[in-house]
C-alpha positions in Angstrom: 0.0 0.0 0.0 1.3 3.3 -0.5 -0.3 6.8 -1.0 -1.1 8.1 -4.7 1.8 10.8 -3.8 4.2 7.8 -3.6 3.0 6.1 -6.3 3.8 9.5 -9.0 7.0 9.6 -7.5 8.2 6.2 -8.0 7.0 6.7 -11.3 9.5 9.6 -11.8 12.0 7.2 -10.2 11.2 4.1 -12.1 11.3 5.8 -15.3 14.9 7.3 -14.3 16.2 3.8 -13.3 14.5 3.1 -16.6 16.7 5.4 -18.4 19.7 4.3 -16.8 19.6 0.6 -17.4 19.3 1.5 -21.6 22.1 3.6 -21.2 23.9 1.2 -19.4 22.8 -1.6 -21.8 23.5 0.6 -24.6 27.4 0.7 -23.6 27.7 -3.2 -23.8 25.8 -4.4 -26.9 28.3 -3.8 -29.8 32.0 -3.9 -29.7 34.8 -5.0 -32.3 35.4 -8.3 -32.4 38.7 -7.4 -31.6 38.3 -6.3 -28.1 37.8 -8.6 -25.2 34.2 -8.4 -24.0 35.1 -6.5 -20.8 32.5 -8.5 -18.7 33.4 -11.7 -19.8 34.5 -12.9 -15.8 30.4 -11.8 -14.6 28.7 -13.7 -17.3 29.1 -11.7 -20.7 28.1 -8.7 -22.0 24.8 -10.3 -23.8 24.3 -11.8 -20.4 24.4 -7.7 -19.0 22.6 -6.6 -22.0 19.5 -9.0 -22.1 19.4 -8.2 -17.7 19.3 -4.7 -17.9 16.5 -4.5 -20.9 15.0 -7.3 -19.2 15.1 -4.8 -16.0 13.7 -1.5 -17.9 11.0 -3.7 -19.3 9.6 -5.1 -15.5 10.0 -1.3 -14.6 8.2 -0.2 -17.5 5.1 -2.7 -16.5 5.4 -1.9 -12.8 4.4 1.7 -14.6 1.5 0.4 -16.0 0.3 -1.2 -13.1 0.6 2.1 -11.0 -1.1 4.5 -13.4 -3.9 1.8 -13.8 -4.2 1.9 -10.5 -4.1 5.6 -9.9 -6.4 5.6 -12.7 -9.2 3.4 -10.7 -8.9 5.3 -7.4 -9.5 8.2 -9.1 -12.5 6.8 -11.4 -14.1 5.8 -7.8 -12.8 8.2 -5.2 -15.0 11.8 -5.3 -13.9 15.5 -4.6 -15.9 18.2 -3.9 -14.8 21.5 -5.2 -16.6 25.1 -4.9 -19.9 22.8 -4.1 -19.5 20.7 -6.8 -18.7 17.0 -6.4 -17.1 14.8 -9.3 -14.9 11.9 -9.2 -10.9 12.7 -9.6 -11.0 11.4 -12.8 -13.7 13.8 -14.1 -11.8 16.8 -12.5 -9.0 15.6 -14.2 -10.4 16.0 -17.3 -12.5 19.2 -16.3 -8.7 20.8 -15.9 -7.0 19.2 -19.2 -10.0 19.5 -21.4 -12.6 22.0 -19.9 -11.5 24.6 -18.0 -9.3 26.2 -20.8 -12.0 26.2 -23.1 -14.4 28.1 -19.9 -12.0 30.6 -19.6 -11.3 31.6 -23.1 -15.4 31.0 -23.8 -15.8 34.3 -21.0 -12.5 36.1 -22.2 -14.0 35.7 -25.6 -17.5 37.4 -24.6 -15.9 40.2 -22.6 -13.8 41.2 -25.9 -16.7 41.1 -27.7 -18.8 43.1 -25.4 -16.1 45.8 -24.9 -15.2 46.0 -28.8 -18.5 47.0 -28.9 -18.4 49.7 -26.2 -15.1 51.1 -28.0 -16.9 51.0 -32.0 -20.0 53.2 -30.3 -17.6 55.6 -27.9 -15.4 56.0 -31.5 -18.1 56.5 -33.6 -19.4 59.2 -31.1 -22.2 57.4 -29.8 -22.9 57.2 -26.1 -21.5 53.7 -25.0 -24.0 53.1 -22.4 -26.1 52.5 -25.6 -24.7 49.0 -26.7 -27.1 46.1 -26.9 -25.1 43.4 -24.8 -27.4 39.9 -25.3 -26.1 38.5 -21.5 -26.1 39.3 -18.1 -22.6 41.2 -17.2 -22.6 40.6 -13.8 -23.6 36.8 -14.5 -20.8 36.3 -16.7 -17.9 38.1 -13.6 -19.7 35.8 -11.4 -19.2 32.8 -13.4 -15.6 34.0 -14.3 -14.9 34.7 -10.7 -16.3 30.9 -9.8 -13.9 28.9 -12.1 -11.1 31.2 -10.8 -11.9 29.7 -7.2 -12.7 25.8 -8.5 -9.5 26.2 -10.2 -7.2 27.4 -7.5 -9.0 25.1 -4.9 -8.8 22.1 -7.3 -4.9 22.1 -6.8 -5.2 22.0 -3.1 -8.2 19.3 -3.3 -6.2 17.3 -5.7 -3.0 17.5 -3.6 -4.5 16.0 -0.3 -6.5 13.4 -2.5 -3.1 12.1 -4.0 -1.6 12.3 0.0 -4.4 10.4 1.9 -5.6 8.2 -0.7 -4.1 4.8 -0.9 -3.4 2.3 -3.8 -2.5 -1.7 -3.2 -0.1 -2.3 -6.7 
């Protein structure tokens, strides 16, 4: 058992030690024929070879198994955020694939709304006069509420990856 917090971090370290055993493989699996194989007294270079890509291959499936892990804890575990409750997994995907799209949608209106205001004050005509089609305060208020999902999501996210366990 260890917490999700563990788990990304032996990630980063698995995928390291990952790197490392290629690089070390990488050293060994051609030489001249010339040369002595160097590791000829501890079994062979092809014998070092095939153990460290057989080593980066077991850590590259431990991976697997921790993301799919992580992955199911956060399909079934639920956070609420700014009174709205959704599994990890769909807050996940609220930040990569929503929340961008949210804020430019309102950044979007408000240039729309204000090129309006400056064509009319340019043109001479009193600004106050523009015909906006939404509710202004409506759309601060709902730019002012992602602003606070988003920057609690972080902290909610953070203590759900430190107090939630995962058996791998």
């Amino acid at each position: 058992m260890m917490t999700i917090s563990a788990a990304l971090a032996q990630i980063k370290i698995l995928k390291d030690r990952c790197t490392l055993a290629v690089k070390e493989a990488t050293k060994y699996v051609a030489r001249p024929e010339t040369l002595k194989d160097p590791l000829e007294t501890s079994g062979g270079s092809t014998v070092f070879v095939a153990s460290k890509l057989q080593s980066a291959a077991d850590m590259r499936e431990r991976i697997i198994r921790i993301r799919t892990k992580i992955q199911e804890s956060n399909i079934q575990q639920k956070v609420t955020v700014g009174g709205v409750t959704r599994t990890v997994a769909e807050w996940l995907t609220w930040k990569r694939d929503i929340s961008t799209d949210e804020f430019g949608e309102i950044s979007e209106l408000r240039r729309g709304i204000d090129g309006a205001r400056a064509r009319r004050t340019t043109t001479g005509v009193d600004a106050t006069n523009a015909t906006v089609s939404l509710d202004e305060k409506v759309l601060a208020e709902r730019n002012d509420r992602l602003v606070t999902i988003f920057g609690e999501l972080d902290g909610a996210l953070s203590q759900h990856n430190a107090t939630t366990t995962i058996d791998v």
